[in-house]
N, C-alpha and C positions, 0 to 999 in steps of 0.2 A: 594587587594582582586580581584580575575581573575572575568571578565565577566559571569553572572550564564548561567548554559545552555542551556536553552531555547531561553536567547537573542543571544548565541552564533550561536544556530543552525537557527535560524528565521532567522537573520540578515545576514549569511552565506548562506542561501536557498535565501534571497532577491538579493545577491550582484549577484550568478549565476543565475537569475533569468532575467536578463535585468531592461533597466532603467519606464521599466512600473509599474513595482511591486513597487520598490524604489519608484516611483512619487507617488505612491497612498498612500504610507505611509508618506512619508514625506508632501500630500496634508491634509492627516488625521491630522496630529500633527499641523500645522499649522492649520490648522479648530478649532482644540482643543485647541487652543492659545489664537485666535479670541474670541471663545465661551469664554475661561475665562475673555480676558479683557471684554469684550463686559460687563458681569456678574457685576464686579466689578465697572466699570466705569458706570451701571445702580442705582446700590446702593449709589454710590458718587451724582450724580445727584437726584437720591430720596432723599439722607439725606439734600441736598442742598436746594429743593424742600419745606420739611417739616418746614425746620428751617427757610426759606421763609415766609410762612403761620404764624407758629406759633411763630417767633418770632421777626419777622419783619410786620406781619399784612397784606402781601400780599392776593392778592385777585388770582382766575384765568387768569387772564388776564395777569396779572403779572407771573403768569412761566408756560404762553401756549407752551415758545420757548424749557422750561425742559420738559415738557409734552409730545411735538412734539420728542425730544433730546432720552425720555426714549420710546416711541413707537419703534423709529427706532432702538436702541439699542434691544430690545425685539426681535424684527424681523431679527437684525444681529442674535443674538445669536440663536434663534430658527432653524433659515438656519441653520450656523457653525456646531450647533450639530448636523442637520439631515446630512448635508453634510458629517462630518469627523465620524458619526458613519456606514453610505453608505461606506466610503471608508476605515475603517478598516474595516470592514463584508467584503468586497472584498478582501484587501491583504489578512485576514487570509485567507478565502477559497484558492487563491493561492497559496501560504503555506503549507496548508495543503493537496492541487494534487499533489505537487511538491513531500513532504517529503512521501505521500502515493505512488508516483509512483519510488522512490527510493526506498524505505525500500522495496515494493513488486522484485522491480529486485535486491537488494541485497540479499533476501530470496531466491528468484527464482533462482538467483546462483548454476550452480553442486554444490549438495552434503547439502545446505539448507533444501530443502523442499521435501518433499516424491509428486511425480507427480501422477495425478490417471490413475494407469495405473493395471491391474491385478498383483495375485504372480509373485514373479520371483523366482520360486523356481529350484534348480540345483543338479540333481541326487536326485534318490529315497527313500535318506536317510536323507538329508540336507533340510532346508528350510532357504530361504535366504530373505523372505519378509521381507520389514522394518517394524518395531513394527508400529501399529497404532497412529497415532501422530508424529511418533518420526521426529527429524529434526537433528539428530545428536549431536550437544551441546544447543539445542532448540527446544521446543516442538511448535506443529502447532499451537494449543491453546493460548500458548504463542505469537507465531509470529500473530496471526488474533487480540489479544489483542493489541499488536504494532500498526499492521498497520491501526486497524479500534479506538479503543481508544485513543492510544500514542497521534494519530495524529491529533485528536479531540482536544484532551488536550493542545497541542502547538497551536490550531487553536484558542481557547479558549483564552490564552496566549494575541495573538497577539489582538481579538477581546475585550478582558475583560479587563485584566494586563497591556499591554499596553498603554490603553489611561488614567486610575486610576493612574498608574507611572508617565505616562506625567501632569499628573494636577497635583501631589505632588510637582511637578518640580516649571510649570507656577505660578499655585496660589500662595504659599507660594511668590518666590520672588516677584509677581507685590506686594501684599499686605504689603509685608513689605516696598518696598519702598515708597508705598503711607501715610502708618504711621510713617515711619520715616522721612517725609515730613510735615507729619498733626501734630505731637506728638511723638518726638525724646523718651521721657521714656516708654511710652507703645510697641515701637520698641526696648526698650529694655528688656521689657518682651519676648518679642518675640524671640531675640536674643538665651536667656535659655530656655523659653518651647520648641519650634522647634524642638532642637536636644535634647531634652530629649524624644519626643515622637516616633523622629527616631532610638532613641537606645533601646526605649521601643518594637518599631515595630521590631526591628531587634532582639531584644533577644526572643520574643513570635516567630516572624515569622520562627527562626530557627526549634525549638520546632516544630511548623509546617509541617516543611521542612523534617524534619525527618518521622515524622508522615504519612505524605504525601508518601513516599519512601515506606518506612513499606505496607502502601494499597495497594500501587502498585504490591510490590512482591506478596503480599497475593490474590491481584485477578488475579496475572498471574498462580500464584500455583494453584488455586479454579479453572479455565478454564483449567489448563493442565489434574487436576485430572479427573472433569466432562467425557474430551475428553478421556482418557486413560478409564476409566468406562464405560462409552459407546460402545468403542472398545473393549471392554475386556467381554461385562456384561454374554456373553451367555459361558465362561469359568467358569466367578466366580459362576454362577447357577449350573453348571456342576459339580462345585467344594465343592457344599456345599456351597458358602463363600460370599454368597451376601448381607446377614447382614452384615458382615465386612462392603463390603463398600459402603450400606447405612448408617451404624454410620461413616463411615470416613466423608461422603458427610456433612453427619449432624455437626460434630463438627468442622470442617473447613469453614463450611458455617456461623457459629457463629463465630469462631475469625473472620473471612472478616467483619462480622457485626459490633463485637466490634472497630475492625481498624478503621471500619468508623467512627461509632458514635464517637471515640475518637479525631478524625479529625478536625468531625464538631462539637465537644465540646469546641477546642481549639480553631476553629474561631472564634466562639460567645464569647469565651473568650475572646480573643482579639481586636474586635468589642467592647465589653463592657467597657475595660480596656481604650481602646481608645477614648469611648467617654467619658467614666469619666474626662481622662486625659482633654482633648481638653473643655470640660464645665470649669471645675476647671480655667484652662487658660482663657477662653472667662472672667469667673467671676473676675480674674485678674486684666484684663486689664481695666474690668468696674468700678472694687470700683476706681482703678488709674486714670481712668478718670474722674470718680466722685467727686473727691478730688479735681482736679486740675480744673474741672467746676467750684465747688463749689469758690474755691479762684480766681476767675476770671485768671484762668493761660491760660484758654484755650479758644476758643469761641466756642457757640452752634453750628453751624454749624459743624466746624472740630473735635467735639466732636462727635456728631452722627455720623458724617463719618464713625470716628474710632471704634464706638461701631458694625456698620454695616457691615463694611468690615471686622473687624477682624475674627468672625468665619468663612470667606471662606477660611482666613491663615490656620485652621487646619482642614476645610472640606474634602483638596485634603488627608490629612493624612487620618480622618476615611472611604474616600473612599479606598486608597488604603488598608486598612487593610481588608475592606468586598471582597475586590478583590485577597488579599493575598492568597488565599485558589485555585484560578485558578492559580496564578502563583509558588505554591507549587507543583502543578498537573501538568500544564506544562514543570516544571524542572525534575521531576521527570520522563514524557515520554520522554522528550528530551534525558536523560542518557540514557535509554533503545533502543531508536532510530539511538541515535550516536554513541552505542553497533553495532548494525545490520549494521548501512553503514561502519563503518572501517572496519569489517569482511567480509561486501563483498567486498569492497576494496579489502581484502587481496587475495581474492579468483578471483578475476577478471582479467584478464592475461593484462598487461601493451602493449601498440603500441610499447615503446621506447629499450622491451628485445628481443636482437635475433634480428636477420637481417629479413628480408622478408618471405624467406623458411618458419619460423615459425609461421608466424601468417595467420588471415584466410586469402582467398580472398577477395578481393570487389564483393559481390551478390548485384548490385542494385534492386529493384525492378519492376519488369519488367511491359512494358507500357501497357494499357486495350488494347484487343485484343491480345495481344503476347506473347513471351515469350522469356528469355533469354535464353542462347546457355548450352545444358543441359548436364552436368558434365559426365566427368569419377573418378569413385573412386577406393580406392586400401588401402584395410584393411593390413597391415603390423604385424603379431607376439601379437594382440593386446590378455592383459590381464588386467584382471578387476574381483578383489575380493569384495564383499560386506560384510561390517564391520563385525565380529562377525560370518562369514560364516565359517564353515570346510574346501570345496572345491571350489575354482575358479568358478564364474561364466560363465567367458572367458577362455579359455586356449591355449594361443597361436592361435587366427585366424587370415586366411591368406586368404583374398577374394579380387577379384576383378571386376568390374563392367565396364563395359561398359557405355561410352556414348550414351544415349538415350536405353538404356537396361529396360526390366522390371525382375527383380530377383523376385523371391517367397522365402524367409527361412518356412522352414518344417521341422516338428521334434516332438519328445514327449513333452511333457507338463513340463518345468521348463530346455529344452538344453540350453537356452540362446537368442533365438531367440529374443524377446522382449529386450534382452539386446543389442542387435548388434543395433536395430530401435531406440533405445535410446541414443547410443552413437554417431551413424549418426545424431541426430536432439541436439547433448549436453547436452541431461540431464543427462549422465554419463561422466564422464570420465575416460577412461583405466589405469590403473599405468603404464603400459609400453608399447611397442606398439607406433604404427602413423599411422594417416588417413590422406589420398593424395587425391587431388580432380585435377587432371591434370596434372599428375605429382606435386605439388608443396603443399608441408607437412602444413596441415591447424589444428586450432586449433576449433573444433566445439563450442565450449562452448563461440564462439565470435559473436557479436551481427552482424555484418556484415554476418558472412557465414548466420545465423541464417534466416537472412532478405529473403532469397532463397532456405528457406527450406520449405513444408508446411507439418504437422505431422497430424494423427486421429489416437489417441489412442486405448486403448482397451476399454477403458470407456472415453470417452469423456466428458467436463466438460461445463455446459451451464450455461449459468447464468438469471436472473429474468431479463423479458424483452420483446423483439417480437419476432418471428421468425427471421425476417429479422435483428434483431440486429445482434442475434447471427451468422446467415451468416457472413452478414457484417466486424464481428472481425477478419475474413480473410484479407480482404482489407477495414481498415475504408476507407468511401466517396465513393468506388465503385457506377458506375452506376446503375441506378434500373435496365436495359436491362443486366447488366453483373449478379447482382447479382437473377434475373430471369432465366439467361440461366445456374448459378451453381444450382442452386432449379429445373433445369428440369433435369440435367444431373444425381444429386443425388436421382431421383424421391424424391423429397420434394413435389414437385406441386401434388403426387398424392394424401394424406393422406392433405394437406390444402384445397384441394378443395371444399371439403363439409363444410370447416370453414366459418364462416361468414365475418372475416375480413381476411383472408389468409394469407400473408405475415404477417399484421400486428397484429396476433393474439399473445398473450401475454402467456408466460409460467413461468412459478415460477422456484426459486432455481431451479440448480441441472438438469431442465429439466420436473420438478414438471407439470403431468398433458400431458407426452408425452409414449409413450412406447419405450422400449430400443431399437428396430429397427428406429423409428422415432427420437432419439435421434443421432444414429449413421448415420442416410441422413442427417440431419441437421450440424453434423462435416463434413463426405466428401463436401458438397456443400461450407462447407465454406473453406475445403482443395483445392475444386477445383478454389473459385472465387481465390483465394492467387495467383494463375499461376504461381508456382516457378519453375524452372528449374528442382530440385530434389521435389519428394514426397515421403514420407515414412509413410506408411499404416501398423497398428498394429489389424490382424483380425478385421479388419475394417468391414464385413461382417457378423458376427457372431449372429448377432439377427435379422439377415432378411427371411425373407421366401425364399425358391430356385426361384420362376418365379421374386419377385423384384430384390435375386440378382442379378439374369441371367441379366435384364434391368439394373442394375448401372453397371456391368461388362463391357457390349456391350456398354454403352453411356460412361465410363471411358477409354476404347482402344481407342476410338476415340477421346478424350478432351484429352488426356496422352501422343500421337500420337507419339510428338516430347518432353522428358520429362524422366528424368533417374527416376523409379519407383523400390522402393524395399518393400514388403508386404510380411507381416508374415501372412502365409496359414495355415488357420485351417479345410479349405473346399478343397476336389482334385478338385470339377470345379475352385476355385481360383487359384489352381495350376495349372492348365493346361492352364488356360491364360496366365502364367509369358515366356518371353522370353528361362527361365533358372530355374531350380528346385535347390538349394541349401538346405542339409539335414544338420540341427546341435545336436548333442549328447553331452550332456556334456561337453557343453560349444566350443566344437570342430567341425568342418566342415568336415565330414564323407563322404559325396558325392553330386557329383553336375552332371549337363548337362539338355540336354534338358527335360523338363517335360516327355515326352514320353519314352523316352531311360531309365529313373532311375526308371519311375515308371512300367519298363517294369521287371527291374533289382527286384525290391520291390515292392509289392502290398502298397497301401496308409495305409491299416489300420495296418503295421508293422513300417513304418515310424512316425508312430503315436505312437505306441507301447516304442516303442526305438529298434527297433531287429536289433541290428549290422549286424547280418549274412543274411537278406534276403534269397534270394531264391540261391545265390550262395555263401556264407560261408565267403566271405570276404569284408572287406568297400574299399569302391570306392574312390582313392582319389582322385586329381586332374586333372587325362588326360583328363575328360571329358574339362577341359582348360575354354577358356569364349567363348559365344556366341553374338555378336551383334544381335540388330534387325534387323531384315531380311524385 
């Protein structure tokens, strides 16, 4: 029988883990070892103790040195267990950052997980936005159940199941040797109850196992539905059809319930089964000892022994059975988990295919104060449909960029532009097509170029925290004095000011308790602490007032200075900052040059529009050629 998956994926998480994780599990288990003998060899000593007293007539004087013997033993064991349950609480949490910070960048993988970023809708007849949830062959629902549940569930695992398995192991064998030392026939009770209780655990525990499974899919289905509901609900009102599905909510919220209960009905059945089983055996071995007291087979002392230690032989089984129900939970995220990392496996582009040309470059991260030497790019033929789309959201572009250039894309509402800003940072990638960053064909979706890129969506994503954290996620550990001078550039410093704790003023999900323009200084600031060579700005402006953006404008030329910048313009004064005006229509690069010269050619609110023909009846294409910073 193969290794179950949970010890597969732990144990695989500990080994690429380094020898820290390994030491604290293998200090656990060994603590857990101590703690058992410790246990047992107290009990040997107390029955020792008794049969002392009562049937030798000792006084205390007489077994002050067992007295002393079981103090100490008390104290080992007490340490042992606080120790070794200190140090599996530890490796699981390792464990469980490790397998949460995989499964998030296996999600996070092209083509995973829907970014929040606005429509990307293409031509005014198509809509090309990913469905709410959707994640492709996994729903987001599903995937925040993974990574925040799954991985609970294996932490659980390591925390709970683990050390219960390891006593099944310890106790039984010390205890058997010590009575098949004390009393060779009640070891051989023990010989047949043992594995009768192991094959009893194992026929309920499947049963379990199964069960177990069962809830799992049923509350990844129950969080996909909620999410799709949610997403959907002001359609299904629309539609007439919201009863529908609040009885859908209802009736599926009831099987999730019955799953449970049938879960933890089977536990406690199990538990119960087990302790029947395991009395019946204690009572065994007692009338067998009893008998063999009685005929002077045996002496009082290695009698009580035997009567004392044996129920710890089947203690470590009825623990593991109350523990069975974590390690059902944990196999069952484990499946789900080592679903997600092979698949992003598959999607993850390999160092070993393809010579050099095709993978990314090395972008190290560039040192506080500076910056690394800021790219030229070169959009090649790129195309890129989104699933389920009518028409192309790319159709053959063909751009090129200057090092240290600032580009603006400009265009009506759903050309692509937001798709070009996407594929430059890896969240998409084109079907066909290649993007060159210095000449040399690089693969975006690779964690290295990645590292030298810094992105501000159109909806920027914050999380529960401080101000300054969420800066911060730019460059974890940045200095306070760097991450101050991105909070003045972004005007963040302006709107904390009047905060009491400033920086460290605390915001909920989401950004919870901010407004969307303060929401969006708080991403640039933390685009700007990143210092990456390239920045690519997605109407990163769009909720600010004209006089603040005019200030992040003016304080961005100059932090930007030396820095390839390409920004999707939703405002003509953003456009009129860019080095270069780039105009996309369906998906295609219709006209470019200098901001002045095109919006001389076209007024902004036509470009807006979609109006191919402008003021002179034909699209502009290329001569306008590229412009370096000047």
């Amino acid at each position: 029988m193969g290794r179950r998956p949970a010890a597969s994926l732990v144990f695989g998480q500990l080994a690429g883990r380094g020898s820290h994780a390994r030491k604290l599990v293998a200090a656990a288990l060994l603590s857990h070892a101590v703690a058992t003998a410790a246990t047992v060899a107290l009990l040997v000593v107390l029955a020792g103790s008794v049969a002392s007293v009562f049937a030798e007539g000792s006084d205390l004087t007489g077994i002050r040195w067992r007295l002393v013997a079981m103090a100490g033993l008390v104290l080992l064991r007490a340490g042992a267990v606080r120790a070794g349950g200190g140090w599996f609480a530890r490796a699981g949490e390792l464990v469980e950052l490790d397998l949460r910070r995989a499964t998030v960048r296996a999600l996070a993988s092209p083509g995973r997980l829907p970014l929040p970023a606005e429509s990307t809708v293409h031509g005014p007849a198509a809509s090309h936005r990913t469905p709410p949830g959707h994640t492709g062959d996994r729903n987001a629902a599903a995937a925040a159940s993974t990574v925040l549940d799954g991985t609970d569930a294996v932490g659980s695992w390591v925390t709970e199941y683990l050390p219960a398995a390891a006593g099944a192991v310890f106790a039984p064998a010390l205890v058997f040797v010590l009575v098949l030392l004390a009393d060779p026939p009640s070891a051989l009770i023990l010989v047949f109850t043992g594995p009768m209780l192991v094959l009893l655990l194992a026929v309920i525990g499947r049963r379990t196992s199964e069960l177990t499974e069962r809830r799992e899919e049923e509350l990844a289905w129950l969080r996909s539905l909620y999410a799709d509901l949610l997403a959907g609900i002001s359609t299904l009102r629309t539609f007439g059809r919201s009863r529908e599905g609040a009885d859908l909510v209802d009736s599926t919220s009831s099987r999730f319930a019955n799953r449970t209960l049938e879960v933890l009905r089977t536990a406690f059945q199990t538990s119960l089964v087990m302790e029947w089983a395991a009395t019946a055996a204690t009572a065994l071995v007692a009338v067998e000892v009893s008998f063999r007291l009685t005929a002077n087979h045996i002496g009082f002392a290695s009698a009580l022994a035997v009567l004392m230690v044996v129920p710890e032989f089947f203690a470590g089984f009825r623990t593991l059975a109350l523990a069975y129900h974590s390690g059902a939970s944990g196999d069952a995220a484990a499946t789900s988990i080592r679903a997600v990392l092979d698949r992003g496996a598959a999607h993850r582009p390999h160092a070993a295919d393809g010579d050099a040309a095709t993978r990314g470059p090395e972008s190290p991260a560039p040192a506080a104060g500076g910056s690394t030497t800021p790219p030229s790019l070169e959009l090649t033929g790129i195309q890129l449909r989104y699933p389920g789309a009518a028409t192309p959201a790319l159709d053959g572009v063909d751009l090129g960029i200057a090092a240290g250039e600032t580009v603006a894309l400009c265009g009506p509402s759903g050309a692509g532009k937001s798709t070009i800003a996407r594929v430059l940072v890896g969240l998409e990638q084109p079907g066909s097509g290649a993007v060159s960053c210095d000449g040399m064909i690089v693969r975006t979706d690779d964690d290295r170029w990645r590292a030298g890129v810094a992105w501000v969506p159109q909806a920027p994503t914050l999380f529960a925290g401080t101000i300054r954290d969420n800066i911060d996620l730019g460059a974890p550990g940045a200095s306070p004095a760097r991450i101050r001078r991105a909070a003045r550039v972004a005007a963040v410093d302006d709107f904390i000011a009047p905060m009491e704790h400033g920086l460290e003023t605390r915001v909920g999900e989401e950004g919870i308790g901010l407004s969307g323009g303060e929401r969006q200084r708080i991403a640039i600031a933390r685009a700007v602490l990143r210092e990456a060579p390239l920045v690519v700005l997605d109407e990163f402006t769009s909720q600010l007032d004209p006089a603040t953006e005019e200030r992040v404008l003016d304080a961005l030329h100059d932090q930007l200075r030396d820095t390839t910048v390409v920004m999707v313009a939703h405002r003509e004064a953003v456009a009129r900052r860019a080095d270069r005006l780039v105009v996309v229509e369906d998906g295609e690069v219709v006209d470019q040059g200098p901001p002045a010269e095109v919006l001389a050619r076209r007024d902004w609110d036509s470009l807006l529009r979609g109006d191919t023909h402008g003021s002179h009846g034909t699209r502009y294409g290329d001569a306008a050629g590229r412009l370096d910073r000047g």
